[in-house]
C-alpha positions as CSV (number, residue, x, y, z in Angstrom):
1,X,130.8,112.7,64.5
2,X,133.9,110.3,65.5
3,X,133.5,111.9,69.0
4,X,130.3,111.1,69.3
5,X,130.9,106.9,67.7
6,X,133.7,107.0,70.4
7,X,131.7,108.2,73.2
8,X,129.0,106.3,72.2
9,X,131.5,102.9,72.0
10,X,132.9,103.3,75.5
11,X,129.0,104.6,77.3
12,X,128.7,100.5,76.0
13,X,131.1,99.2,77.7
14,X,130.6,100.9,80.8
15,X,127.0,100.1,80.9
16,X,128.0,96.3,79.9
17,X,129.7,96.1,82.8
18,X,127.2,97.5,85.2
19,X,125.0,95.3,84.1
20,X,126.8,92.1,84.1
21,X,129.0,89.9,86.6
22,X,131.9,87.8,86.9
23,X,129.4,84.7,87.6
24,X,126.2,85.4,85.4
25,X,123.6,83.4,85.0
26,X,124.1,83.1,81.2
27,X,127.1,81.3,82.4
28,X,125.8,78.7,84.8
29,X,122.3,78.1,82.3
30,X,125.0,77.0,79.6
31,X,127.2,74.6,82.4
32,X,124.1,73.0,83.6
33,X,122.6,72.5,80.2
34,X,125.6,70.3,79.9
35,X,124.4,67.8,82.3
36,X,121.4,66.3,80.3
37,X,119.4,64.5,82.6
38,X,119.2,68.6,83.9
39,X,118.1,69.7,80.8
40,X,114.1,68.5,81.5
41,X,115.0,70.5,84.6
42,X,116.0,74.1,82.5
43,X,113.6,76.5,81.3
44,X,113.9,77.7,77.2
45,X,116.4,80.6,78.3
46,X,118.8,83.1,75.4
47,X,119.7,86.4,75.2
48,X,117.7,88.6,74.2
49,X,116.8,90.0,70.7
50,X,114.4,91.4,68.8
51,X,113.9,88.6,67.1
52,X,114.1,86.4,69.9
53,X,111.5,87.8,71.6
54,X,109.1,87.3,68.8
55,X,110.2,83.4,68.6
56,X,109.6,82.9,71.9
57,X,106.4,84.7,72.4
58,X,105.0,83.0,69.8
59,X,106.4,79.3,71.0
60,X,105.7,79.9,74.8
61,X,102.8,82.8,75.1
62,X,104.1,84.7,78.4
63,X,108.0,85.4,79.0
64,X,110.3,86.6,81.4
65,X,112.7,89.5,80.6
66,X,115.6,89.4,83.3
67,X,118.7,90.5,84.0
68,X,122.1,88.4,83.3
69,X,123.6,89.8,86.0
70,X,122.6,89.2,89.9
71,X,119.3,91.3,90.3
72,X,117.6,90.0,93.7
73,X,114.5,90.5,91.5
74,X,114.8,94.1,90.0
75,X,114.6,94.7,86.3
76,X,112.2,91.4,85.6
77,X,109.6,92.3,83.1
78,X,106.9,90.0,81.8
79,X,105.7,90.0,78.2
80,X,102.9,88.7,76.6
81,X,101.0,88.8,73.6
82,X,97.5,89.7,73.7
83,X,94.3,88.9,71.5
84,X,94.0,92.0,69.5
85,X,97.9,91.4,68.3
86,X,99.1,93.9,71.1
87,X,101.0,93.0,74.1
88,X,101.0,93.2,77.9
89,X,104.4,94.4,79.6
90,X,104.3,93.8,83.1
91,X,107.0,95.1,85.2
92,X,107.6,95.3,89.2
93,X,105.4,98.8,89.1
94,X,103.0,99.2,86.5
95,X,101.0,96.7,83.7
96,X,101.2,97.9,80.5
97,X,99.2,97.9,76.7
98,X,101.1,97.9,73.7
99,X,101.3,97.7,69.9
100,X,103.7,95.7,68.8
101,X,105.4,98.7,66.9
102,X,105.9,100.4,70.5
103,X,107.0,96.8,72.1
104,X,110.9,96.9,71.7
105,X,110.8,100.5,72.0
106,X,109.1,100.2,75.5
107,X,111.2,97.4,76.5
108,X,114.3,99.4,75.8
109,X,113.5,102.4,77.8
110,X,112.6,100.2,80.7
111,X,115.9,98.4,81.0
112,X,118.4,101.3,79.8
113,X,116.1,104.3,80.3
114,X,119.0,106.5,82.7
115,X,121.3,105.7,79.5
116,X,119.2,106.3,76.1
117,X,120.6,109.8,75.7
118,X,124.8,108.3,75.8
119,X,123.8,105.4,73.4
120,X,122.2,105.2,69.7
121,X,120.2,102.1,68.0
122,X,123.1,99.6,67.4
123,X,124.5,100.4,70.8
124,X,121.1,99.5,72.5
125,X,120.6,96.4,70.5
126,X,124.3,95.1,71.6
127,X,123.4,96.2,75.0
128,X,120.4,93.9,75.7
129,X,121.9,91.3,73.3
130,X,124.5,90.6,76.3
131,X,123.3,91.5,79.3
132,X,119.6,90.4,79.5
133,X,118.0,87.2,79.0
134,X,114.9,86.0,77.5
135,X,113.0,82.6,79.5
136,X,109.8,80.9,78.8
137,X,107.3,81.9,81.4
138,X,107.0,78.9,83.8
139,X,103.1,79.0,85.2
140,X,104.0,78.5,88.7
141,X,102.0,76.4,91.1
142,X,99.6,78.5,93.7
143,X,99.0,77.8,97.3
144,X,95.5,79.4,97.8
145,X,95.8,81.9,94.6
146,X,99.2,82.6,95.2
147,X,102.2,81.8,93.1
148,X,105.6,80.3,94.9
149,X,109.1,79.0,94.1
150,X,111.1,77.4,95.9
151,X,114.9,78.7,97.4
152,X,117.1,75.1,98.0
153,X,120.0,76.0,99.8
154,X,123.0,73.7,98.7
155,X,126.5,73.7,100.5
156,X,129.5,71.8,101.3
157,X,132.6,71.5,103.7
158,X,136.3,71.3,102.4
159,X,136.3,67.3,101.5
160,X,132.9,66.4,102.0
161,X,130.0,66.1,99.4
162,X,127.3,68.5,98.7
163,X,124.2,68.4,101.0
164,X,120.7,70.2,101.1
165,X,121.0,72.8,104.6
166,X,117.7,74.2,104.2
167,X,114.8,75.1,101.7
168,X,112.1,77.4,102.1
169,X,108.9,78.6,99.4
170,X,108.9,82.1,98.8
171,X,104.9,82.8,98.1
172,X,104.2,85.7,96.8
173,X,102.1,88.8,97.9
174,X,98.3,88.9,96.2
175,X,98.6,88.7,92.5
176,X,102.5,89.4,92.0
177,X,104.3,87.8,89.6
178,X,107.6,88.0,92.0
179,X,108.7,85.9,95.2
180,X,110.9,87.5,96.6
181,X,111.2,89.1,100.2
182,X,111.8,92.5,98.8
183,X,108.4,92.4,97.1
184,X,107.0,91.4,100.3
185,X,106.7,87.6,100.0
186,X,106.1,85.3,102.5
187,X,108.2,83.0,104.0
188,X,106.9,79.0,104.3
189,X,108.3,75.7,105.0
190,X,108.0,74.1,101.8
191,X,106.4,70.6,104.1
192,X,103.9,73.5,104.2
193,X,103.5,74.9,100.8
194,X,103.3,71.1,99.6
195,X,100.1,70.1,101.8
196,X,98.4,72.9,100.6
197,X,98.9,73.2,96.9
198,X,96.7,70.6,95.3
199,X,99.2,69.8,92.4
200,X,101.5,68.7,95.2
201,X,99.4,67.3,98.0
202,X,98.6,64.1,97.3
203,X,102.7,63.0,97.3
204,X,104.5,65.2,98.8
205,X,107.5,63.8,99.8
206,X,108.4,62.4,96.3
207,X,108.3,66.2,95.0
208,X,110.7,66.6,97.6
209,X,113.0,64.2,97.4
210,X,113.0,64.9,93.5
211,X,113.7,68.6,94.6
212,X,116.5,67.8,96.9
213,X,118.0,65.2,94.3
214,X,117.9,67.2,91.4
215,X,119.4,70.2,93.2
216,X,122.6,68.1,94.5
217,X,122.9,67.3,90.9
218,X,122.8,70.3,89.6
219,X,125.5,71.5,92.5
220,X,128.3,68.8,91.3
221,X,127.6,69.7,87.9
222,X,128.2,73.3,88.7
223,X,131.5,72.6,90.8
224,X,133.0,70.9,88.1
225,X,133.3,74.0,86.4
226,X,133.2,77.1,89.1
227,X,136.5,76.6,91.7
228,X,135.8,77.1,95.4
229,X,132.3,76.8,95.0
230,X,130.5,76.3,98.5
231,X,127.5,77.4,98.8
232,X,124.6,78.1,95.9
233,X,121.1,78.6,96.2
234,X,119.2,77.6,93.7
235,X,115.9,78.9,92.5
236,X,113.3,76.5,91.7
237,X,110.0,75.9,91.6
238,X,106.8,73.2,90.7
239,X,104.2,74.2,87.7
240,X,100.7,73.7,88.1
241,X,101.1,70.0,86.5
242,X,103.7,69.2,88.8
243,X,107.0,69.2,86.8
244,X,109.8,70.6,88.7
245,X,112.5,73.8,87.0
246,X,115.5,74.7,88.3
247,X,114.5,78.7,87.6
248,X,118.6,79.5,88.1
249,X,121.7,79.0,90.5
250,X,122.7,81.9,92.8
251,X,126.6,82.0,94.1
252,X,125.9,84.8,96.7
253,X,122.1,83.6,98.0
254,X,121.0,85.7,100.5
255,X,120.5,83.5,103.5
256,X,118.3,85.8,105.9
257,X,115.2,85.0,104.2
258,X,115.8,81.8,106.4
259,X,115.4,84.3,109.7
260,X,111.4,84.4,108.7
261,X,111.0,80.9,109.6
262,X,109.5,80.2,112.9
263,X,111.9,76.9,112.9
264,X,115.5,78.3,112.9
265,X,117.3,75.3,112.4
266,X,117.8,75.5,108.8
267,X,119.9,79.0,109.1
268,X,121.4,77.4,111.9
269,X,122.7,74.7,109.8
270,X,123.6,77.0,106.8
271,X,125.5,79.1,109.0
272,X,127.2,76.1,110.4
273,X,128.6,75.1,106.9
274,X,129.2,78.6,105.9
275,X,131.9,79.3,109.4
276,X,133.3,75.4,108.3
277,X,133.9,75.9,104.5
């Protein structure tokens, strides 16, 4: 039996560390919330629980299930209750029904299913208690029936201040839940998005001034505390009133997704910055 607690004890760590980074985004949720004209800015985010899945799903309705760690959007999952007190769990492949006895069951073979036979109960609770978040669900803004967010590109030279290189809206395929290029999402300018998302069109340029302000903000407030920081791409995005989230901060943005653009000037510029840093 002490083989097994032993075994058991260092499959944790192992799979801890596969699943988390130096940078996660744990870590840069908690620096920005330190700013507080961000906070407005910062989806309800913790780690997850049991029991802070049930808090939140009864505060905000739909959440988001995502990894701590980097992810390029694998491993999201979307939970939400249902009338009949059963839920919905939504992942990248498949929508499913469940009873709320099944729920964290479910939820735990999804995220650690190649390890369930190397772990037992407490091990699997520690496991998602520090590796993967829990966010309110943000009901995104559409442009014709489609959901989008919004990748703000943010960099800086050795010296200089922090500038806006290029920003794009990631709109996603059909009904997705996901924008991201690897779902197959398309590409837009966000001048573009903006004209033709009616939460958005009659102002456009104050959403993006406000989107280019509030990311620059959020950059300083991140340098302050990561060294050698420069380049981040943040993740955010407009609800269907309008407000504006900052969804999270990437350190290691893939930059390509610029290359769908008909206008290249944007990667250009990033890649400009990127040889000068």
């Amino acid at each position: 039996m002490e083989r097994d607690k032993k075994t058991s004890r260092g499959s944790e760590g192992i799979i801890l560390n596969m699943f988390n980074d130096r940078w996660d985004k744990w870590n840069r949720y908690q620096v920005l919330k330190q700013d507080r004209d961000l906070n407005p800015y910062l989806p309800d985010t913790d780690w997850l629980t049991r029991e802070k899945l049930q808090i939140f799903l009864r505060k905000y309705g739909p959440v988001y299930l995502k990894p701590a760690a980097s992810s390029d959007g694998r491993g999201i999952i979307v939970v939400e209750s249902r009338k009949d007190n059963g839920y919905f769990l939504i992942t990248e492949s498949k929508r499913e029904v469940l009873t709320e006895q099944a729920l964290w069951m479910r939820i735990t073979e999804e995220i650690i299913k190649d390890y369930i036979p190397f772990l037992n109960d407490k091990n699997v609770d520690n496991i998602l208690a520090r590796s993967y978040l829990i966010q309110q669900r943000i009901w995104l803004a559409k442009m014709q029936n489609r959901i989008f967010d919004i990748r703000v590109m943010v960099q800086k030279k050795k010296g200089s201040p922090w500038v806006v290189t290029g920003k794009l809206a990631k709109v996603a395929k059909g009904n997705d839940f996901l924008t991201n290029s690897r779902t197959g999402s398309e590409m837009l300018t966000v001048e573009q998005v903006c004209r033709e998302t009616p939460s958005l069109n009659e102002k456009p340029t104050i959403y993006l001034t406000r989107l280019d302000d509030v990311a620059i903000r959020a950059a300083y407030q991140l340098d302050r505390h990561y060294q050698k920081l420069r380049i981040i791409g943040f993740d955010m995005c407009f609800d269907q009133n309008g407000k504006l989230w900052i969804v999270e901060a990437n350190f290691q943005p893939n930059d390509r997704i610029f290359l769908q653009l008909k206008d290249q000037t944007a990667y250009q510029l990033i890649q400009d910055f990127k040889r000068d840093a």
